[in-house]
HTML snippet that shows the backbone in 3Dmol.js (N, CA, C, O; Angstrom):
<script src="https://3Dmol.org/build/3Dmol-min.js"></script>
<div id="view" style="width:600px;height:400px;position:relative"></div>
<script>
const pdb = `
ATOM      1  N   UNK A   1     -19.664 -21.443 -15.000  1.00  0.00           N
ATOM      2  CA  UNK A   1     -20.506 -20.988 -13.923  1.00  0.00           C
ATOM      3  C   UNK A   1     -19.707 -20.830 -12.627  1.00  0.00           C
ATOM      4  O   UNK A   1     -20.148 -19.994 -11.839  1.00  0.00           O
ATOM      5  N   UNK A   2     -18.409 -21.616 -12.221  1.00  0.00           N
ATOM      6  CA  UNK A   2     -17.621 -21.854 -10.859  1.00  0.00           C
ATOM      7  C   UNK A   2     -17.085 -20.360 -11.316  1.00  0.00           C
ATOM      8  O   UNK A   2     -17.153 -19.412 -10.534  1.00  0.00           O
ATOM      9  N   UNK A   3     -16.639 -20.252 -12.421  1.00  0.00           N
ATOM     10  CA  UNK A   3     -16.283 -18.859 -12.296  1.00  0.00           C
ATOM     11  C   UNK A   3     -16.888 -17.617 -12.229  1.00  0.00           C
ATOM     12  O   UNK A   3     -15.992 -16.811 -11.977  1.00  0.00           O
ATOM     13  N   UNK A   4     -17.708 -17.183 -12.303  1.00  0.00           N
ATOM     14  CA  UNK A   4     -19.022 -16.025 -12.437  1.00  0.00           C
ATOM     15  C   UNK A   4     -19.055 -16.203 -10.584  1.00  0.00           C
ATOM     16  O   UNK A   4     -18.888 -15.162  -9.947  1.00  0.00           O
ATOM     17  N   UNK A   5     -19.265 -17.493  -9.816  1.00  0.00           N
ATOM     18  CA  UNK A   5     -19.337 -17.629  -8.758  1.00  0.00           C
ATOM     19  C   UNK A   5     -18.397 -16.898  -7.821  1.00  0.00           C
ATOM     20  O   UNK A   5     -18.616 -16.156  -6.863  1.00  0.00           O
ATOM     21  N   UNK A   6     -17.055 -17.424  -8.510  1.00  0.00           N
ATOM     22  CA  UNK A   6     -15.948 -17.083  -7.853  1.00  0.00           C
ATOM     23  C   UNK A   6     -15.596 -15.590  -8.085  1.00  0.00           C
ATOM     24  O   UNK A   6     -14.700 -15.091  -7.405  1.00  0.00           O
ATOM     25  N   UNK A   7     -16.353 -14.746  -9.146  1.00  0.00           N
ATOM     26  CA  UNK A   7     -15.570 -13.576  -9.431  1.00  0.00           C
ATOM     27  C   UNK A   7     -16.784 -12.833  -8.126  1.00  0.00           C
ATOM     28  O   UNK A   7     -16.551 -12.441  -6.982  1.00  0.00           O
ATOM     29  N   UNK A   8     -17.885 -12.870  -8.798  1.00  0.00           N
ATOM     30  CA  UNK A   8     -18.761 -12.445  -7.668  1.00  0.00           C
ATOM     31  C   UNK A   8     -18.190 -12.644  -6.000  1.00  0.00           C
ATOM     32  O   UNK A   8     -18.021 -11.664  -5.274  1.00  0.00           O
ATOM     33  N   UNK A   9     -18.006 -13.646  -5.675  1.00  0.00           N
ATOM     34  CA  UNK A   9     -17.143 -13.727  -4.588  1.00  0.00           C
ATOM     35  C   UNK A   9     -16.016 -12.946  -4.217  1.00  0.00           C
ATOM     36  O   UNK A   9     -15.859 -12.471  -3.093  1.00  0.00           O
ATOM     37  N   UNK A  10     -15.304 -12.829  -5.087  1.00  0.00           N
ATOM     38  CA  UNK A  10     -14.560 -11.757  -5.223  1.00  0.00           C
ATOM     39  C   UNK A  10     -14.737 -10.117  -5.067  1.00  0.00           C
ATOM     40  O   UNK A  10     -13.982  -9.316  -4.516  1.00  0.00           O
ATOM     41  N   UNK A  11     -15.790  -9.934  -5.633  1.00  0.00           N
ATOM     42  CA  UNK A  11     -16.116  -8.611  -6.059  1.00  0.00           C
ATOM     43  C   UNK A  11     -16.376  -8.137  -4.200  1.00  0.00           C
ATOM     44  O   UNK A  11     -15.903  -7.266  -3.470  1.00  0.00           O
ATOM     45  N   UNK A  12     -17.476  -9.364  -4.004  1.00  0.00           N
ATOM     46  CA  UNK A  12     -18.011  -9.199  -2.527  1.00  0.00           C
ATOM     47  C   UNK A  12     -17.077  -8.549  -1.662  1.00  0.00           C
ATOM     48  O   UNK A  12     -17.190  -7.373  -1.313  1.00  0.00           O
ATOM     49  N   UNK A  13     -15.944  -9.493  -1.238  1.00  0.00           N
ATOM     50  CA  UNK A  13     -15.091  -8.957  -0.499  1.00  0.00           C
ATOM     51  C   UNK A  13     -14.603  -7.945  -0.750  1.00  0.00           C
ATOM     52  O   UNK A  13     -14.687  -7.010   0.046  1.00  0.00           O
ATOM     53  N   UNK A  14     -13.907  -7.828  -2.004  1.00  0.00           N
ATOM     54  CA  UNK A  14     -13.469  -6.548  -2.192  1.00  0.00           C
ATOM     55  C   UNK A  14     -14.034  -5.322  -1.834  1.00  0.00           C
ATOM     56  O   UNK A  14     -13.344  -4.352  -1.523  1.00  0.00           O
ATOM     57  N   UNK A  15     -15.620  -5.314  -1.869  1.00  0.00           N
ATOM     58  CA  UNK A  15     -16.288  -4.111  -1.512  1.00  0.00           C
ATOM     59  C   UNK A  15     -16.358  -4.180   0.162  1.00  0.00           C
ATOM     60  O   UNK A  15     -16.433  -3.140   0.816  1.00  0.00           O
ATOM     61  N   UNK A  16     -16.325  -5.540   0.813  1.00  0.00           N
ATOM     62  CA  UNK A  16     -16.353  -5.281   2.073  1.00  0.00           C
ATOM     63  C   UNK A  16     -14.572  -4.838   2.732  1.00  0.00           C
ATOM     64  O   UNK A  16     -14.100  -4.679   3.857  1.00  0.00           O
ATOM     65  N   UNK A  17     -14.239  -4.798   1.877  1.00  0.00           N
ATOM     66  CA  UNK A  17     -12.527  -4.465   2.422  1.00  0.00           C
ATOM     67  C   UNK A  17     -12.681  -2.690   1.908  1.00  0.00           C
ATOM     68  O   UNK A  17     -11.973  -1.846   2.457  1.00  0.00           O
ATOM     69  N   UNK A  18     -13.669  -2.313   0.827  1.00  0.00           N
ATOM     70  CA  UNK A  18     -13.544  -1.185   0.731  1.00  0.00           C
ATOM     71  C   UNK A  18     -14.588  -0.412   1.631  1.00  0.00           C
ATOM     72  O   UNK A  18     -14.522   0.810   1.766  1.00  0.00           O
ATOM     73  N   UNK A  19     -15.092  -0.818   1.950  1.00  0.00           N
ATOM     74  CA  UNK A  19     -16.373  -0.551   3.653  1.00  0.00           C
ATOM     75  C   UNK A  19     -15.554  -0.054   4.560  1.00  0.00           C
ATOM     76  O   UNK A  19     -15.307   1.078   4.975  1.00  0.00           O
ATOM     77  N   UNK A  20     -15.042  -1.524   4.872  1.00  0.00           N
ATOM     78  CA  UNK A  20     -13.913  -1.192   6.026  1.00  0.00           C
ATOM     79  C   UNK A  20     -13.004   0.129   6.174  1.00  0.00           C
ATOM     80  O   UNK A  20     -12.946   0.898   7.132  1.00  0.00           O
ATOM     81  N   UNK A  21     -12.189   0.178   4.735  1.00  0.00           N
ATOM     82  CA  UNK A  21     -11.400   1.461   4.470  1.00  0.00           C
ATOM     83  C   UNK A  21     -12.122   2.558   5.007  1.00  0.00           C
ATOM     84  O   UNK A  21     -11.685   3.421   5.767  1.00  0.00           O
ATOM     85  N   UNK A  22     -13.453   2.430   4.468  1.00  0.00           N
ATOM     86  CA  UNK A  22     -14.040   3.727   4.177  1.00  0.00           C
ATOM     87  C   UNK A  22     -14.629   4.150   6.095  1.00  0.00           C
ATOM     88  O   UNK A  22     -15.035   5.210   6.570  1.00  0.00           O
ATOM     89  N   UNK A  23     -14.503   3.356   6.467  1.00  0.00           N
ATOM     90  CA  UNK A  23     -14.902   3.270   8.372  1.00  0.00           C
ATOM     91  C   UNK A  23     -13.915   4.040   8.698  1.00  0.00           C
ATOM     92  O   UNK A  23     -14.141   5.143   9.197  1.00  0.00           O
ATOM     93  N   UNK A  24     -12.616   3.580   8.467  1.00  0.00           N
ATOM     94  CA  UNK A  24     -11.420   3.524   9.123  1.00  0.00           C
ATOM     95  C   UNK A  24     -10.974   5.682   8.459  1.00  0.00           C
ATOM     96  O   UNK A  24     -10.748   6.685   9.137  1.00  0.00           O
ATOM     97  N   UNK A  25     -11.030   5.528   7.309  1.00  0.00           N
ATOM     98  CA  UNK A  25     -11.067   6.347   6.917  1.00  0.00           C
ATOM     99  C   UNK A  25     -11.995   8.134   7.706  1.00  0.00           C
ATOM    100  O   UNK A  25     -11.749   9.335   7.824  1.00  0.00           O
ATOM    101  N   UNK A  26     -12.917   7.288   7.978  1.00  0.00           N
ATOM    102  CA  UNK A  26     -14.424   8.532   8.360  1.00  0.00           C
ATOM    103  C   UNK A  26     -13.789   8.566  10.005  1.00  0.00           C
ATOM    104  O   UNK A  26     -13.751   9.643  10.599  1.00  0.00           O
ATOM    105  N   UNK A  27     -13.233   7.108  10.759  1.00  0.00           N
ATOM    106  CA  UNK A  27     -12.751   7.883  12.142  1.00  0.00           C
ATOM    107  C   UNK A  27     -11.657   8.672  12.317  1.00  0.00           C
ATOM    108  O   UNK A  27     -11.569   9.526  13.199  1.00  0.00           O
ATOM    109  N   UNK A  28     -10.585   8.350  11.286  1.00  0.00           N
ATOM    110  CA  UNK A  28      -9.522   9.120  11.600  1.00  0.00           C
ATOM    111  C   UNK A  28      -9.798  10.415  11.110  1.00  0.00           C
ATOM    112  O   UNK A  28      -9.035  11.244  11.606  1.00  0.00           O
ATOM    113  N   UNK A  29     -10.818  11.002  10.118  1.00  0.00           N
ATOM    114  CA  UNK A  29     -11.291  12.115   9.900  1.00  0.00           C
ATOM    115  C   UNK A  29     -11.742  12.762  10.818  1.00  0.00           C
ATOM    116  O   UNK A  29     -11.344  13.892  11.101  1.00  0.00           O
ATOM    117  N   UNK A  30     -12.845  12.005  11.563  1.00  0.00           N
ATOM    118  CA  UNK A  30     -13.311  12.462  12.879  1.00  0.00           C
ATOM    119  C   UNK A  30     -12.645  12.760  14.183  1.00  0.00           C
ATOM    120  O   UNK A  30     -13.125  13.693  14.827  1.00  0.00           O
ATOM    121  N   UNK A  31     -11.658  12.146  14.659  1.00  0.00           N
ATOM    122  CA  UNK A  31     -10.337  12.341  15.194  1.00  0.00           C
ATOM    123  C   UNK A  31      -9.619  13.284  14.686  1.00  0.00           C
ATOM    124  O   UNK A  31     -10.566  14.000  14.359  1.00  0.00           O
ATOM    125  N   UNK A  32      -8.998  13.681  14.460  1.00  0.00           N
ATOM    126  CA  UNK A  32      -8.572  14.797  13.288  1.00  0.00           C
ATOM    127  C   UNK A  32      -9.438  15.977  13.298  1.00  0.00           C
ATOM    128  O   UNK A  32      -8.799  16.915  12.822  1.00  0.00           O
ATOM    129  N   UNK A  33     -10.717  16.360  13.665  1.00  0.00           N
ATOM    130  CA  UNK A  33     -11.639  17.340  13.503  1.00  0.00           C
ATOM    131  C   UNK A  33     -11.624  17.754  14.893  1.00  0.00           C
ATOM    132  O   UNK A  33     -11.824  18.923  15.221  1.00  0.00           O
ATOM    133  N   UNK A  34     -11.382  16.782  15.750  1.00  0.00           N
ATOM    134  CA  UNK A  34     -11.456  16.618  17.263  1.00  0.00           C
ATOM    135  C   UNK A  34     -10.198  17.529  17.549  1.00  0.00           C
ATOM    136  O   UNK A  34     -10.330  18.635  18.072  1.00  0.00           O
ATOM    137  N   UNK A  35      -9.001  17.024  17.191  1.00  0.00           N
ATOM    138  CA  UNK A  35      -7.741  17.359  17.605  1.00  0.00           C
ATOM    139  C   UNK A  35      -7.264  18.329  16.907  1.00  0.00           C
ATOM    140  O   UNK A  35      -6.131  18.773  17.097  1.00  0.00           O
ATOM    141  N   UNK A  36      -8.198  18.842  15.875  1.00  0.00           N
ATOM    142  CA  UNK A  36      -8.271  20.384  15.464  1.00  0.00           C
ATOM    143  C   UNK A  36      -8.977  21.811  16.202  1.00  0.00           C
ATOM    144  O   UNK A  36      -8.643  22.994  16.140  1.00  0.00           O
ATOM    145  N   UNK A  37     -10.428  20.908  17.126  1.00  0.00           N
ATOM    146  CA  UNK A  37     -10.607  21.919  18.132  1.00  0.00           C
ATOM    147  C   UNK A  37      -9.688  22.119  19.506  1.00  0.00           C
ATOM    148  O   UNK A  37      -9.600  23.165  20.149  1.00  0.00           O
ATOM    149  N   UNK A  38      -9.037  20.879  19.792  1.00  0.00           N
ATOM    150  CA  UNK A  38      -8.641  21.300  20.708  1.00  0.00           C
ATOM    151  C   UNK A  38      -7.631  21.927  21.010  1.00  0.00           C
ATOM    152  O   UNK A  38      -7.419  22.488  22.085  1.00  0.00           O
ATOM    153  N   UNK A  39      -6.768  21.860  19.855  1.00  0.00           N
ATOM    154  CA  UNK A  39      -5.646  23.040  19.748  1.00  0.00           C
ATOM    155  C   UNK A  39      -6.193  24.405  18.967  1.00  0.00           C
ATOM    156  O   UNK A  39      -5.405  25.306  18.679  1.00  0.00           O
ATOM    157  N   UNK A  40      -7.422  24.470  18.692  1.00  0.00           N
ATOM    158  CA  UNK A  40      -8.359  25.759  18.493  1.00  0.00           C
ATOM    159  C   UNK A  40      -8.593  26.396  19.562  1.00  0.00           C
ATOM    160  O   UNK A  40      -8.627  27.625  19.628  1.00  0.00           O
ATOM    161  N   UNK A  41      -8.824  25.415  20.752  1.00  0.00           N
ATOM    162  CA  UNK A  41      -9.232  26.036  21.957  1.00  0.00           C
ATOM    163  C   UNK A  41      -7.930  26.630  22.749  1.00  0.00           C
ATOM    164  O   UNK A  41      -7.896  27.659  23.424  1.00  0.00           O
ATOM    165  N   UNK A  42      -7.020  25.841  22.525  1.00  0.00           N
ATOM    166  CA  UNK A  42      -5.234  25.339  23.086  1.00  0.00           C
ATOM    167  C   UNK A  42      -5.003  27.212  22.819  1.00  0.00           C
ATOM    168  O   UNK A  42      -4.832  27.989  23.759  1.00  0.00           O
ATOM    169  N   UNK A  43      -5.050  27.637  21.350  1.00  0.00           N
ATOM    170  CA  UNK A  43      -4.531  28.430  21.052  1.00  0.00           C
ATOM    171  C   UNK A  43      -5.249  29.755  21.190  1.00  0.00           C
ATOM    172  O   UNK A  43      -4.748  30.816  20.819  1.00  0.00           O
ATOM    173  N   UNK A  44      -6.651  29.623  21.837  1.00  0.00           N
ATOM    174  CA  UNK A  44      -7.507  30.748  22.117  1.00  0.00           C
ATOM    175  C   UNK A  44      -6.649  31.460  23.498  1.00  0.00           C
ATOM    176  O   UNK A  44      -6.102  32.525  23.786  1.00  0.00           O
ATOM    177  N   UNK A  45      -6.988  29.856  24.239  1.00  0.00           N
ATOM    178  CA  UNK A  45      -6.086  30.182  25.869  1.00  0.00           C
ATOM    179  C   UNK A  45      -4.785  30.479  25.685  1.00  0.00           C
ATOM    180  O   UNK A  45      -4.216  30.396  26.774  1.00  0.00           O
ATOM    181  N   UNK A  46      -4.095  30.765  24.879  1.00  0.00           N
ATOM    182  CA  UNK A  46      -2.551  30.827  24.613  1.00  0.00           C
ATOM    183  C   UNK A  46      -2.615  32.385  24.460  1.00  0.00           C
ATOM    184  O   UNK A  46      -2.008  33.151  25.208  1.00  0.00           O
ATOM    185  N   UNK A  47      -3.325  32.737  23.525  1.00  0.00           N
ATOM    186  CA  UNK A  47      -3.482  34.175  23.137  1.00  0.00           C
ATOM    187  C   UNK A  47      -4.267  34.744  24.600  1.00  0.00           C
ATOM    188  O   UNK A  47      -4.057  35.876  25.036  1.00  0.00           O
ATOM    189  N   UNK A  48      -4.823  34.154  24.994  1.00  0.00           N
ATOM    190  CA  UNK A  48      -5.385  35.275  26.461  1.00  0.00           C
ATOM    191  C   UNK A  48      -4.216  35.803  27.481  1.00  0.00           C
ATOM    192  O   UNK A  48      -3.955  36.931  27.902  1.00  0.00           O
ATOM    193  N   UNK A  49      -3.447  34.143  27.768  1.00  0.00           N
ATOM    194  CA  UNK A  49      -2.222  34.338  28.049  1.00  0.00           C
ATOM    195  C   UNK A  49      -1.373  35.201  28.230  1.00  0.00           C
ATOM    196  O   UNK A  49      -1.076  35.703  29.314  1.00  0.00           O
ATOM    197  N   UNK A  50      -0.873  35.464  27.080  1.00  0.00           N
ATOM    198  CA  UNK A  50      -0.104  36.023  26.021  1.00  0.00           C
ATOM    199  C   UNK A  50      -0.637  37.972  26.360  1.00  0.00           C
ATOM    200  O   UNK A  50       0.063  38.967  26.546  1.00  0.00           O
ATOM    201  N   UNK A  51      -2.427  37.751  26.299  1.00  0.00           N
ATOM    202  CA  UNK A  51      -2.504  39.580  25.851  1.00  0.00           C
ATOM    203  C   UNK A  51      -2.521  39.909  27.275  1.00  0.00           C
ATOM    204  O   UNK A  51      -2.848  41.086  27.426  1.00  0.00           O
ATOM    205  N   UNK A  52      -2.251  39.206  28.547  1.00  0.00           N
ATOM    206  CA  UNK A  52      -1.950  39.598  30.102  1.00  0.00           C
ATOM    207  C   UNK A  52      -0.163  40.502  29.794  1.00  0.00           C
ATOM    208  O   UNK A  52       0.307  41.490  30.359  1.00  0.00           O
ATOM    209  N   UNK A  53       0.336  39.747  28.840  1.00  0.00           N
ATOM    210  CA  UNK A  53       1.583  40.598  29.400  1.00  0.00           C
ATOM    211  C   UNK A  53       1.932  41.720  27.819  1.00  0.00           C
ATOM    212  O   UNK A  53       3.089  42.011  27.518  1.00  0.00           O
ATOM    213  N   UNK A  54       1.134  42.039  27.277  1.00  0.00           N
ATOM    214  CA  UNK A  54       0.919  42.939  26.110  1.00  0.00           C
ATOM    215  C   UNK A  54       1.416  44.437  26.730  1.00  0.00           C
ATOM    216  O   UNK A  54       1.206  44.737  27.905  1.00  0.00           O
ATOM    217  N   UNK A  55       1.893  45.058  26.067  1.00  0.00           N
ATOM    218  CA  UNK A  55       2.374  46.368  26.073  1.00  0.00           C
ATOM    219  C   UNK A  55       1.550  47.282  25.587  1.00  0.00           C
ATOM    220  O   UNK A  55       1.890  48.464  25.553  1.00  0.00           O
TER     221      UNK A  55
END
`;
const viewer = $3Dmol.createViewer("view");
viewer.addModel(pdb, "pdb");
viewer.setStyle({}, {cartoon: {color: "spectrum"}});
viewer.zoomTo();
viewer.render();
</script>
């Protein structure tokens, strides 16, 4: 029975360490989505830039 206890115990954490991942995981995604518009935007203003001295 100490063992069934202890594996369960086990299992527990493990899923709360895979929670965690999965947090850590979803902000740096979200960050990453962020710092994809803003060099979306970076590169809109680059090209406006850019078609001022167009031939």
């Amino acid at each position: 029975m100490l063992e069934q206890g202890s594996a369960s115990t086990s299992t527990a954490q493990q899923m709360e360490v895979m929670a965690q991942m999965s947090d850590a995981n979803n902000a740096a995604a979200l960050r990453a989505n962020d710092a994809a518009q803003r060099l979306d935007r970076l590169a809109a203003q680059m090209q406006q830039v850019v078609a001022v001295y167009s031939l």
